[in-house]
N, C-alpha and C positions, 0 to 999 in steps of 0.2 A: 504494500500500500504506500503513495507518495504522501512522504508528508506534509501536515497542511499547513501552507501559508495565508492565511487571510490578512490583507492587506485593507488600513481601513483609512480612503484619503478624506481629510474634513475637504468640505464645500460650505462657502457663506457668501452673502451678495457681493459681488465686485472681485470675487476669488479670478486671479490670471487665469488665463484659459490653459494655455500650455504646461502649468503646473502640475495642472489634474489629469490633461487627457496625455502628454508623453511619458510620466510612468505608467500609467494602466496601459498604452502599447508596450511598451518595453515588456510588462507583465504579462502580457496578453499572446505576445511573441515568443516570450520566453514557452509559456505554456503550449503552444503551437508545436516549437522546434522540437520539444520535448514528447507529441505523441498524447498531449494530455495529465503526462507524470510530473508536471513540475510543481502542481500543488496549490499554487497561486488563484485566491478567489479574490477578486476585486469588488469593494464595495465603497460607496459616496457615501457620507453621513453628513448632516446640516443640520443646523438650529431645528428644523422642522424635515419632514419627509417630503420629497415633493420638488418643484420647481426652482430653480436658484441660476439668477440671472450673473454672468463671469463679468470679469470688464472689456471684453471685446463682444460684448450684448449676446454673443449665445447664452442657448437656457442647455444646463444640466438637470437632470434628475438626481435628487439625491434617494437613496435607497432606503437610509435609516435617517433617525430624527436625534440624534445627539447621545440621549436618554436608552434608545433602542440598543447601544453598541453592545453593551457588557463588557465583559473581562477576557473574553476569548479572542484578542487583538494580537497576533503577529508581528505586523510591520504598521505601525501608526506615521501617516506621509502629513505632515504639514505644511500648505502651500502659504501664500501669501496673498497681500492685496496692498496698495498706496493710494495716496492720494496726492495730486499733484498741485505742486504749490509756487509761489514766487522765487523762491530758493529751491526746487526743483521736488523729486519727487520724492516723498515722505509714508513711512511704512504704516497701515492702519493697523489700530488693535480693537479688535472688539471684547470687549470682558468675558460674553459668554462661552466664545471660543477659548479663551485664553482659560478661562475656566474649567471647561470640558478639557482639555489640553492637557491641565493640572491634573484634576482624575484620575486618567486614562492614561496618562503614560507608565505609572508604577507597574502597569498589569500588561502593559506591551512588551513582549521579547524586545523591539528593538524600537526604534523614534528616531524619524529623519522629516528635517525640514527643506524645505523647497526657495529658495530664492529669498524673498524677506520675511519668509515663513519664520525664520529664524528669531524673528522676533517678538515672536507670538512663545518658542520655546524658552527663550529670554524671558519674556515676562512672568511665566511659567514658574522663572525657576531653575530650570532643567539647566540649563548652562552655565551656572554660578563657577566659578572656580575652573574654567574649562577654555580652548581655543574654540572657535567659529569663527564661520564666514557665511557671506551674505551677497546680494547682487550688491556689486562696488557703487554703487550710486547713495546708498543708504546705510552703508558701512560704517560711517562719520555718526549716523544718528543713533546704531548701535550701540556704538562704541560709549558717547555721552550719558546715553543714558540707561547702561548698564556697565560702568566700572567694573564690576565685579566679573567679568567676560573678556578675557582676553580675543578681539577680532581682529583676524588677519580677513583683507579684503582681497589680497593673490587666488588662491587657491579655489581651484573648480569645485571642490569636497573638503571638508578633515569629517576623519572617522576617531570617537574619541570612546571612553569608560567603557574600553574589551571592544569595542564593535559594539555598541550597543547605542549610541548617538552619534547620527552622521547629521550635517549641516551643509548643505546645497549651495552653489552660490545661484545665479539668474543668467537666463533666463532656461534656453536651451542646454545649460548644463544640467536641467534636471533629467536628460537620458544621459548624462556622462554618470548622475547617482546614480541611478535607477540599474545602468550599465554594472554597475559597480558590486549593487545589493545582490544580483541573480549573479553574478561572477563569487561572490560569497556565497549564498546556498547553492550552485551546483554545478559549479565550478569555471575556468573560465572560457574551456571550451563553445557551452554551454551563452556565454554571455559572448562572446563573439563570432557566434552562428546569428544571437539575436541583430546584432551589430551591420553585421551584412546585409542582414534584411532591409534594417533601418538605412542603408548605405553611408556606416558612419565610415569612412575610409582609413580613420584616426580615431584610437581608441587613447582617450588622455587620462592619465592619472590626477588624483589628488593635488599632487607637487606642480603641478602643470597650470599655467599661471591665466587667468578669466582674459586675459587683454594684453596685448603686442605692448612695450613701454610709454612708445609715442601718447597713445591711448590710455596709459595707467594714469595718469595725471590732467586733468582739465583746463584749457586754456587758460595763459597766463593773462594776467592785465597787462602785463606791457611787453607790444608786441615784440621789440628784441629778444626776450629771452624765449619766442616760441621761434622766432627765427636761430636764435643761437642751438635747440634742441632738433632741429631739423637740421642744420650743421652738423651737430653734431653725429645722427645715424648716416649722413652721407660723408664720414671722417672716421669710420670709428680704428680703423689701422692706422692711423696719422698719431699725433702728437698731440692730448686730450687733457693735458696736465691744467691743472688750476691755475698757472701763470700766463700758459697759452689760452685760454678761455676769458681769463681776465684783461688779458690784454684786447684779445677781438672785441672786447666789448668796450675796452675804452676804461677799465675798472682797476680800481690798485686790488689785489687779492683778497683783501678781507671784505671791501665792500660787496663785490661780487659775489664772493660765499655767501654771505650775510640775504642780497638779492633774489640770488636764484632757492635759495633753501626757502624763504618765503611765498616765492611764487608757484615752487613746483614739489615744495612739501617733502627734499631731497638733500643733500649735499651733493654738489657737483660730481664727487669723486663715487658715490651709491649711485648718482644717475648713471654715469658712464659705465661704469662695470655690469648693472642693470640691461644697459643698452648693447652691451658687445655680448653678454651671454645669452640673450635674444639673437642674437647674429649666429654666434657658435651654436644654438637650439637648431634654427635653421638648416645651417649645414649637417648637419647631423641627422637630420630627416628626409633630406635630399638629395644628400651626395653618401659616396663612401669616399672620400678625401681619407689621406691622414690625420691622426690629431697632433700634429706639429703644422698643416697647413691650416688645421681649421681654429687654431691658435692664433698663429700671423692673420688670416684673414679676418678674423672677427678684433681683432686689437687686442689679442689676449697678452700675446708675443711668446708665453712658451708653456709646452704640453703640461709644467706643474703647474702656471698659473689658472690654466684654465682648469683642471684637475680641481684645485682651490676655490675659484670662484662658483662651479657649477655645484660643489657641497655644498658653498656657502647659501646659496639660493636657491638649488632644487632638490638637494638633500641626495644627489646620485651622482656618480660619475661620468663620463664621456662616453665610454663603452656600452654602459648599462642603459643608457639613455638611450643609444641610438640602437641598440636591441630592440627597446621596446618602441619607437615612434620611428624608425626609418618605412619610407615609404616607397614600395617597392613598384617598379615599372614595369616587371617582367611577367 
């Protein structure tokens, strides 16, 4: 007999659409590939049973009404919802959810949040003392207003207390979780048969960063330093040093530090190394180069530094990176 995963996603008014309906494919697929053994029953629960408008105005059906769930919860998926505001867009929390949340997770095997779901499991509780992540937009408002949460806005996933709380970032990386949870029950053959389906071509880990560097950071107020950042990825083998940056700007060295660390929430010397390990990620997925060329060419300039900076920020090596993300033509 397979055994049974019941998976139970909340639904509430203005819930993302994508939240809900690409893990229930992933789940759905997984179930498929599998013959029907892989266990997985997918169920919608909401405040009420019935009708539940997403924020891209389709209507879901929810299956159960909150109260109907019980204690025989599996996999409990919490998605998200914002609202969007003059300072951009801002995570909702509704109490009853957050409520029901409370509950319900003690008696779940496992609890993974969806995009800004995360802050509904925040609220909760559940994350007190722990790392997460979140869609990068709303990261900042995490972070504020729960201290007690360590949030990294990089990561497509962290899986935290045994496997037992995963944290999603947004939007479409809730098939990189969902990818992730059926590679944990049944193994990852199994999750990258669903994969194919899904035609994810690239299958990303946790450590694998939500946004290209350019993109981690939001435009500066003064446009030289977004000029000077564009410079810099079309430079990154050149001479990137803080005295050369300062100079291009016209800056004696401290004011400049001082500048750009305001504007792009970095010190120059973290952006650049940021930005050449993005370079070397690249090659490593596209070429089989050596890693002495893909050193020099990303501005690393030699196979230990790059060695060094790729633990430093994806926590793996060169080799083992490009094992699992090289993308093969043949």
């Amino acid at each position: 007999m397979p055994i049974a995963h019941r998976v139970v996603i909340a639904v509430f008014p203005d819930v993302d659409l994508l939240d809900v309906t690409g893990p229930a494919e992933v789940f759905a697929l997984a179930d498929r590939e599998t013959g029907g053994r892989s266990g997985y029953r997918v169920r919608l629960a909401g405040p009420v049973a019935g009708e539940v408008r997403t924020s891209a105005g389709i209507r879901l059906l929810a299956d159960l009404a909150f109260d109907e769930v019980g204690e025989a919860v599996d996999t409990l998926l919490v998605p998200g919802a914002v609202d969007m505001t003059d300072d951009g867009p801002r995570a909702r929390l509704d109490p009853d959810v957050v409520s029901w949340v409370r509950r319900t997770a003690p008696h779940a095997r496992r609890v993974a949040s969806v995009c800004v779901g995360a802050h509904v499991l925040a609220a909760a509780g559940l994350l007190k003392g722990r790392t997460a992540t979140t869609h990068w937009s709303t990261a900042a408002q995490l972070a504020a207003e729960h201290p007690e949460v360590t949030v990294d806005p990089d990561p497509i996933f962290v899986r935290s207390d045994r496997g037992r709380l995963w944290t999603g970032a947004g939007i479409s990386a809730c098939l990189d979780l969902s990818l992730a949870l059926v590679a944990e029950d049944l193994g990852e053959d199994t999750a990258l048969a669903v994969a194919r389906q899904l035609v994810m071509y690239l299958k990303r880990q946790g450590g694998q960063s939500q946004f290209s560097v350019p993109l981690s950071r939001p435009a500066s107020a003064r446009r030289d330093i977004d000029e000077l950042r564009l410079w810099i990825a079309d430079h990154l083998d050149g001479d990137l040093s803080a005295e050369v940056l300062a100079s291009r700007m016209c800056l004696s060295e401290r004011h400049f530090a001082r500048v750009f660390k305001q504007e792009t929430g970095v010190g120059p010397a973290a952006y650049v190394e940021a930005a050449r390990v993005e370079a070397a990620r690249r090659l490593l997925e596209a070429t089989d180069v050596p890693l002495d060329q893909v050193a020099t060419a990303s501005g690393l300039g030699s196979v230990e530094t790059l060695h060094r900076a790729m633990r430093r920020r994806l926590a793996t090596t060169p080799a083992a990176y490009r094992r699992r993300f090289r993308t093969r033509t043949d």
